[in-house]
Backbone as ProteinMPNN parsed JSONL, in Angstrom:
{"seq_chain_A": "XXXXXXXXXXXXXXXXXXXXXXXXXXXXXXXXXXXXXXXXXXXXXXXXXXXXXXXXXXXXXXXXXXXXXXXXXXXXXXXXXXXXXXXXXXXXXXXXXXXXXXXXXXXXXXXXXXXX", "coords_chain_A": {"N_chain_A": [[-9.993, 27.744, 0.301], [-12.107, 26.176, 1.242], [-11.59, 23.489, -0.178], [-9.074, 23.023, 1.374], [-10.709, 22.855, 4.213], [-12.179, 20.423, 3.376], [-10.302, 18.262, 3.569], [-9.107, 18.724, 5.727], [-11.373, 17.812, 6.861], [-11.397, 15.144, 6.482], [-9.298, 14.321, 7.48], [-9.61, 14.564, 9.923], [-11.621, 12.264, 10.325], [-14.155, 12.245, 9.045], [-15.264, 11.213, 6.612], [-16.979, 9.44, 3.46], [-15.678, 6.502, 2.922], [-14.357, 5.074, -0.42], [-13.248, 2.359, -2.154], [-10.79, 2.744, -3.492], [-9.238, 0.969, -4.998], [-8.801, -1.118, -3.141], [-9.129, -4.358, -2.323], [-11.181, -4.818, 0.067], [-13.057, -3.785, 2.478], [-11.71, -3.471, 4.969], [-8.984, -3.283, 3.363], [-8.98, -0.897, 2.405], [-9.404, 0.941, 4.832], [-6.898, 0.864, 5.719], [-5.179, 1.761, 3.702], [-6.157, 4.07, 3.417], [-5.533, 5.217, 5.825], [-2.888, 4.82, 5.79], [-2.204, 6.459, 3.578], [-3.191, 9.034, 4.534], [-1.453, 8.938, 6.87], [0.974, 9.304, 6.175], [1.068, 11.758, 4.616], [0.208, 11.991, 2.199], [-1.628, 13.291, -0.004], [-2.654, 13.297, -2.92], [-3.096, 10.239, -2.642], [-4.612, 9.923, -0.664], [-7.217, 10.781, -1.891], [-8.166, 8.878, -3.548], [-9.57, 7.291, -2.34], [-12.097, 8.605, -1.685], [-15.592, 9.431, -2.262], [-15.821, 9.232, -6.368], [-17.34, 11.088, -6.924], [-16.652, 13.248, -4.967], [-14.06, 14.037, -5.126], [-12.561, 15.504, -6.844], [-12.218, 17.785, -4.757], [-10.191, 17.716, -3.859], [-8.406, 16.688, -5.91], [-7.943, 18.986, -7.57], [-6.992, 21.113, -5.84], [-4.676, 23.836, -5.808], [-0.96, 23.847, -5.988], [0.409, 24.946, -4.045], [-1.941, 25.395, -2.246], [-1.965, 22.691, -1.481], [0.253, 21.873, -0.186], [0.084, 23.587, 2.235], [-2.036, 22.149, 3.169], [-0.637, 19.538, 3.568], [0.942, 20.446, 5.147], [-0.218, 20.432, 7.778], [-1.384, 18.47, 8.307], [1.238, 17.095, 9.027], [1.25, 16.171, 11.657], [-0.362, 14.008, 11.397], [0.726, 11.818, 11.115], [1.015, 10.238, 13.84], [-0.632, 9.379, 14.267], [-2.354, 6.618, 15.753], [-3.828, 3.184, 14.654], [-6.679, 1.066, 15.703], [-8.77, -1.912, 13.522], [-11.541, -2.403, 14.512], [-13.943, -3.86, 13.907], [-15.744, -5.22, 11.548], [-19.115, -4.576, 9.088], [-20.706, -6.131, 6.548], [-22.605, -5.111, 3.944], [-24.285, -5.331, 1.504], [-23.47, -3.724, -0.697], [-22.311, -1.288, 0.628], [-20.852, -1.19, 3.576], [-19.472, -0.747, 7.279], [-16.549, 0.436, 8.984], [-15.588, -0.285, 12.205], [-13.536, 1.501, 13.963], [-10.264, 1.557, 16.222], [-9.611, 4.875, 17.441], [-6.153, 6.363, 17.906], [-4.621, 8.877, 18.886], [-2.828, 11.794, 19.909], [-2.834, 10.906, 22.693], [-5.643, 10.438, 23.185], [-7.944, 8.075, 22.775], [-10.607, 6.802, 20.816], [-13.433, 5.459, 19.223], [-14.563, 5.03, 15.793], [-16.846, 5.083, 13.655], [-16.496, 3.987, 10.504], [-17.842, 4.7, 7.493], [-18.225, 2.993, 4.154], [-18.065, 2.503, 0.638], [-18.573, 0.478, -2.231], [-17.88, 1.024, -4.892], [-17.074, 1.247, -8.73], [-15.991, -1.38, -8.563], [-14.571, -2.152, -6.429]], "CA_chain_A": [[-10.142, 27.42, 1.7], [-13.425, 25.29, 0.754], [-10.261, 22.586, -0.307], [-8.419, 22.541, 2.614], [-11.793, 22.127, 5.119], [-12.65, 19.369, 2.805], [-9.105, 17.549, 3.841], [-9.43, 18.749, 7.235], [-12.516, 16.762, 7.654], [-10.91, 13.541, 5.98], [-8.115, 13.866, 9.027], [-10.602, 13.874, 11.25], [-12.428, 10.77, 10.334], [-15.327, 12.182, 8.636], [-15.259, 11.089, 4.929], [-17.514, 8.009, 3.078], [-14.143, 6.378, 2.047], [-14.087, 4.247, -1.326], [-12.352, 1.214, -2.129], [-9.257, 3.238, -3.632], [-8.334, -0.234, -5.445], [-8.203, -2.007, -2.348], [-9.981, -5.439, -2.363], [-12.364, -5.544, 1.514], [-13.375, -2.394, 3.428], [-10.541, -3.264, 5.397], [-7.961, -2.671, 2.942], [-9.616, 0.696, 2.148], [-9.363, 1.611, 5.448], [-5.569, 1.229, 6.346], [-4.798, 2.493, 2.637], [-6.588, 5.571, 4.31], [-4.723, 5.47, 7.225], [-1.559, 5.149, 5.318], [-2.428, 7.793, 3.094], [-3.449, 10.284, 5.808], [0.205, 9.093, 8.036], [2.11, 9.763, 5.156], [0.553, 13.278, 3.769], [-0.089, 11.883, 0.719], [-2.803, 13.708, -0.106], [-3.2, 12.978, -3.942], [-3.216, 8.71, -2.51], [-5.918, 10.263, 0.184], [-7.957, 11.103, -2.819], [-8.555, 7.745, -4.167], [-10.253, 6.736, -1.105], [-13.223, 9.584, -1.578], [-16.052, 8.82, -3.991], [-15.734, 9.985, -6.992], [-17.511, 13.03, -7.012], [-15.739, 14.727, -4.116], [-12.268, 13.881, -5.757], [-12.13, 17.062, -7.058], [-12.122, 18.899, -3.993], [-8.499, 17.623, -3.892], [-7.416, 16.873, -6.97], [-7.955, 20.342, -7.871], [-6.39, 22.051, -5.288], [-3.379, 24.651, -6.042], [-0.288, 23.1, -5.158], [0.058, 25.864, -2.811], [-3.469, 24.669, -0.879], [-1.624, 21.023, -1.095], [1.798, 22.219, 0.799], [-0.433, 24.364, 3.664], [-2.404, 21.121, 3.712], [0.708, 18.431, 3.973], [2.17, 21.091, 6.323], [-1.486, 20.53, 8.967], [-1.606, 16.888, 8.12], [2.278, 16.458, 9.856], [1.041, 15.921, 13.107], [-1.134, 12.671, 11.703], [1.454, 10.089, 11.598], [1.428, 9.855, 15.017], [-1.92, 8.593, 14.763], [-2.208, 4.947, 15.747], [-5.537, 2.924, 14.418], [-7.06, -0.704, 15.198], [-10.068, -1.97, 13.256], [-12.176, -3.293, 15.848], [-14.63, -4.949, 12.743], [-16.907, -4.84, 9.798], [-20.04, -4.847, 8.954], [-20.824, -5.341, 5.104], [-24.756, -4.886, 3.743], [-24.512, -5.42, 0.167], [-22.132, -2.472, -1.56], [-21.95, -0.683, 1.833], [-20.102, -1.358, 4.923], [-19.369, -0.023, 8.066], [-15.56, -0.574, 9.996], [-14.863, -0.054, 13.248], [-11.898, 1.325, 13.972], [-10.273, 2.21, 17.384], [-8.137, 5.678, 17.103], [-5.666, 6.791, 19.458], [-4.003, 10.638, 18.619], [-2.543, 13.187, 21.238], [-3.491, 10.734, 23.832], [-6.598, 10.521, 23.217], [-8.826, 7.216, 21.77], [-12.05, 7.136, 20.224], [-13.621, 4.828, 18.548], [-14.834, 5.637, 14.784], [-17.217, 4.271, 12.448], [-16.291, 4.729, 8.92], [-19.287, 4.321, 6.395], [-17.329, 2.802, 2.782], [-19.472, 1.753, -0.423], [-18.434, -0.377, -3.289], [-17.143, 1.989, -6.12], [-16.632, 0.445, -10.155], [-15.642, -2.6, -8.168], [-13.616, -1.924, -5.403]], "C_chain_A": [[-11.125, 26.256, 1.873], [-12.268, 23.749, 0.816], [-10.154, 22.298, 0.948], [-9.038, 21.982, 3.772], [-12.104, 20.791, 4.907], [-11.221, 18.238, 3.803], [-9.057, 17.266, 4.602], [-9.702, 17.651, 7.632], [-12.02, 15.39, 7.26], [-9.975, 13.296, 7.303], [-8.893, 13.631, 9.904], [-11.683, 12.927, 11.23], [-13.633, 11.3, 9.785], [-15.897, 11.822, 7.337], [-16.185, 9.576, 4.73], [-15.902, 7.377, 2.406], [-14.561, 4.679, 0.872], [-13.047, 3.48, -1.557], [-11.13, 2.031, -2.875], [-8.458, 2.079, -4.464], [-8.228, -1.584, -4.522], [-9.502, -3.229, -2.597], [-11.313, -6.102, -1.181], [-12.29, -3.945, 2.272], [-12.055, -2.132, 4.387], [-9.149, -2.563, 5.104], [-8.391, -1.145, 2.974], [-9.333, 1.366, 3.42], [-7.712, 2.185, 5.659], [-4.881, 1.585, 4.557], [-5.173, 3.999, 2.964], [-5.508, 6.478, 4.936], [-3.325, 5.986, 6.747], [-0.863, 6.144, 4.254], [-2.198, 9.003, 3.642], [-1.501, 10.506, 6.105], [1.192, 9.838, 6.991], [2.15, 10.982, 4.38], [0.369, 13.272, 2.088], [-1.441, 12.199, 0.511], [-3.668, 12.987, -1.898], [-3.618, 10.465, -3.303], [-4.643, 9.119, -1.899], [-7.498, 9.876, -1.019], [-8.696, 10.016, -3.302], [-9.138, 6.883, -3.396], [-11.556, 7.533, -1.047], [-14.306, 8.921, -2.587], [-15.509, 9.587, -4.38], [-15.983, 11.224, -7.387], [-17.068, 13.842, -6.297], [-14.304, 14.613, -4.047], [-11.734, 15.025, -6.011], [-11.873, 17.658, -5.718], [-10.59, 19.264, -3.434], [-7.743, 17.506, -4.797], [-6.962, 18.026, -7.751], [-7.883, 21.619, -7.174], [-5.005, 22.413, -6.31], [-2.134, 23.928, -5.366], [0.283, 24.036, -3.913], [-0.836, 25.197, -1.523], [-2.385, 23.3, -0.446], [-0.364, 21.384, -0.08], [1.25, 23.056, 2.44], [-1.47, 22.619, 3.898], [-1.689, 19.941, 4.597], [1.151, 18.849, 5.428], [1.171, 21.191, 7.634], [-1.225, 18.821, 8.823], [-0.277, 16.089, 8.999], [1.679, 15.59, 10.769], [0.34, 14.519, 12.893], [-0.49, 11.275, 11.734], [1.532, 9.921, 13.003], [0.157, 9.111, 15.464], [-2.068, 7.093, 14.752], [-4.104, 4.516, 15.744], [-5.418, 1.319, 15.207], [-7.805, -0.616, 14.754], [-10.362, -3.133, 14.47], [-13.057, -4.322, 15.03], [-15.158, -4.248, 11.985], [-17.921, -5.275, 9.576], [-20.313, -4.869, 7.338], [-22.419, -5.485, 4.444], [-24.556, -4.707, 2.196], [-23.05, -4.47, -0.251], [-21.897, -1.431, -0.689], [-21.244, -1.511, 3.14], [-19.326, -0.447, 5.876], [-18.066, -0.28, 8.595], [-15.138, 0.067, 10.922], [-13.732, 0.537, 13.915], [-11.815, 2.333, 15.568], [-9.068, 3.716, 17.064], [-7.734, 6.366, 18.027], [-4.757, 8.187, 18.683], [-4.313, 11.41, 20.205], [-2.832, 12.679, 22.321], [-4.838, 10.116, 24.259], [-7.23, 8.989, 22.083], [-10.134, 7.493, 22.003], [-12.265, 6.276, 19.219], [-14.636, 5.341, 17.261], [-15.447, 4.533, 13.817], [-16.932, 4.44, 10.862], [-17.044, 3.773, 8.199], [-17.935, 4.474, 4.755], [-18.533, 2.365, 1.753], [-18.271, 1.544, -1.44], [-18.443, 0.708, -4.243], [-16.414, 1.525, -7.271], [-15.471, -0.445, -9.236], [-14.93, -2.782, -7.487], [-14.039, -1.025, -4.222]], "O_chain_A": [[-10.851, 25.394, 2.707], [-12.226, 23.059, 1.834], [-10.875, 21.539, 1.596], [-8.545, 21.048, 4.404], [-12.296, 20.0, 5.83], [-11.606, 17.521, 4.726], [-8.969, 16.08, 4.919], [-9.103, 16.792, 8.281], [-12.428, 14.474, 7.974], [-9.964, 12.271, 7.984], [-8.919, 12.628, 10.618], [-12.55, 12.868, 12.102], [-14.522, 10.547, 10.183], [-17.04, 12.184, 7.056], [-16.159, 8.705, 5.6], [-15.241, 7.91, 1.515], [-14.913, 3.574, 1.286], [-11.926, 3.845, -1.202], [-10.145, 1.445, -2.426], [-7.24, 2.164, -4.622], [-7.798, -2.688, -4.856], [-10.628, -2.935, -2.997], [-12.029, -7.1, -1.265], [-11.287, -3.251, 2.436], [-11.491, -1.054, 4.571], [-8.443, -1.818, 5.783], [-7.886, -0.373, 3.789], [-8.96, 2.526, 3.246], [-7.323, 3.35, 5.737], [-3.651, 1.561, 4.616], [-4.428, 4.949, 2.725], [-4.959, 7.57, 4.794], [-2.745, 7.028, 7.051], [0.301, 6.5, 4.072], [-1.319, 9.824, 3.381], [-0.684, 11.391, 5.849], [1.969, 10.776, 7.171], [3.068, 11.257, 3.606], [0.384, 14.112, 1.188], [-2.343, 11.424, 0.828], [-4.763, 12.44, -2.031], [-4.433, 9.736, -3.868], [-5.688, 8.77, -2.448], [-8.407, 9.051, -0.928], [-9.9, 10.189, -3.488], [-9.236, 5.706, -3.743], [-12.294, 7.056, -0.185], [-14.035, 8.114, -3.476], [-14.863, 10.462, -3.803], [-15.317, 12.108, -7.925], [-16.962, 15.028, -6.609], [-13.545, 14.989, -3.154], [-10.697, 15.506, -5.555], [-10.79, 18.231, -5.839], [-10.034, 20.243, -2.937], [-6.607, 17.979, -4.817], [-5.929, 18.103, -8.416], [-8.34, 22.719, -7.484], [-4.47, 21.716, -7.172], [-2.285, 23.442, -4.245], [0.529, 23.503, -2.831], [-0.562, 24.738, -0.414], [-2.1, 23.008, 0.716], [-0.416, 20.789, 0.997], [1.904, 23.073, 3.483], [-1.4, 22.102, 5.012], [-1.938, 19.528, 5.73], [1.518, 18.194, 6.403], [1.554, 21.913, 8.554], [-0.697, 18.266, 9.786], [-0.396, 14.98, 9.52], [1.632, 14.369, 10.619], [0.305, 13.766, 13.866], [-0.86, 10.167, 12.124], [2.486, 9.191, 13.274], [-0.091, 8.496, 16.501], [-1.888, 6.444, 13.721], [-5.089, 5.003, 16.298], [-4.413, 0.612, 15.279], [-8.338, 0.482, 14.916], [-9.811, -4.096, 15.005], [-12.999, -5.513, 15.338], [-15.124, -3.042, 11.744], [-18.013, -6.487, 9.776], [-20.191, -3.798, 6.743], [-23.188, -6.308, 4.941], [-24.79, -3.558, 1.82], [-21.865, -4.716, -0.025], [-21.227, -0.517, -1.168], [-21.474, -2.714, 3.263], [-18.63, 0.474, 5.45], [-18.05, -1.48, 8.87], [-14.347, 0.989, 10.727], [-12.961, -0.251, 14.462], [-12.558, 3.21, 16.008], [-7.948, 3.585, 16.572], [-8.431, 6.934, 18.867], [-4.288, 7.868, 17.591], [-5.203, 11.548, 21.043], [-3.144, 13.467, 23.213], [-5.103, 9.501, 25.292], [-6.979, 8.913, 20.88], [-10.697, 8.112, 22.906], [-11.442, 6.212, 18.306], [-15.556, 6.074, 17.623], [-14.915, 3.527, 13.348], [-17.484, 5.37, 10.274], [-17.0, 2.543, 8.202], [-17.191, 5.389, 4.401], [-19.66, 1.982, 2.067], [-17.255, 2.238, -1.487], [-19.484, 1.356, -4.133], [-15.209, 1.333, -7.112], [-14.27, -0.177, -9.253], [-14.297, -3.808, -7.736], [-13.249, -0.797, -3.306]]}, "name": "protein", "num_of_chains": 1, "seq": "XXXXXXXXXXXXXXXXXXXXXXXXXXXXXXXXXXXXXXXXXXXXXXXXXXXXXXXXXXXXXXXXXXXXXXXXXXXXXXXXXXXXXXXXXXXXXXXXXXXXXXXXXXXXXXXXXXXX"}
């Protein structure tokens, strides 16, 4: 259950998200995004640091199918990044998010991770 909260909280915008491969905080973010929309949870993953990778990669594929099957509802989520702030191997980006109706604007805190 520990798992699945963890995931939760990634849908709802609360995660430090790592470069995942991508090349500018930016990419990182809508690799996120497109992660999240799509229920790809193991892609999700590669956006976490490293140390709280596990909390997904080592779910049951059970946990992962009750997860996928909460996560539906997030493609409908529409983002903008509003901007970026970057401070050495941290950065901050903006982003506007609109779900159920509802926008809210969201800071997401990223850091520089073996080079990405």
């Amino acid at each position: 259950m520990r798992k699945i909260l963890a995931v939760l909280s990634i849908a709802g915008l609360v995660f430090m998200a790592c470069g995942g491969g991508a090349s500018s905080p930016e990419d990182a973010v809508n690799g996120m995004f497109d992660a999240m929309k799509s229920g790809d949870i193991d892609a999700m993953a590669q956006y976490l640091p490293e140390d709280e990778r596990s909390e997904i990669t080592e779910m049951s594929d059970e946990e992962k199918e009750m997860v996928q099957g909460m996560m539906a509802m997030t493609s409908a989520i529409e983002y903008e990044i509003k901007g970026t702030v970057i401070d050495g191997e941290t950065a901050v980006v903006t982003v506007e998010v609109t779900f159920m109706g509802n926008t809210d604007e969201q800071e997401m805190d990223l850091m520089l991770e073996n080079g990405s």
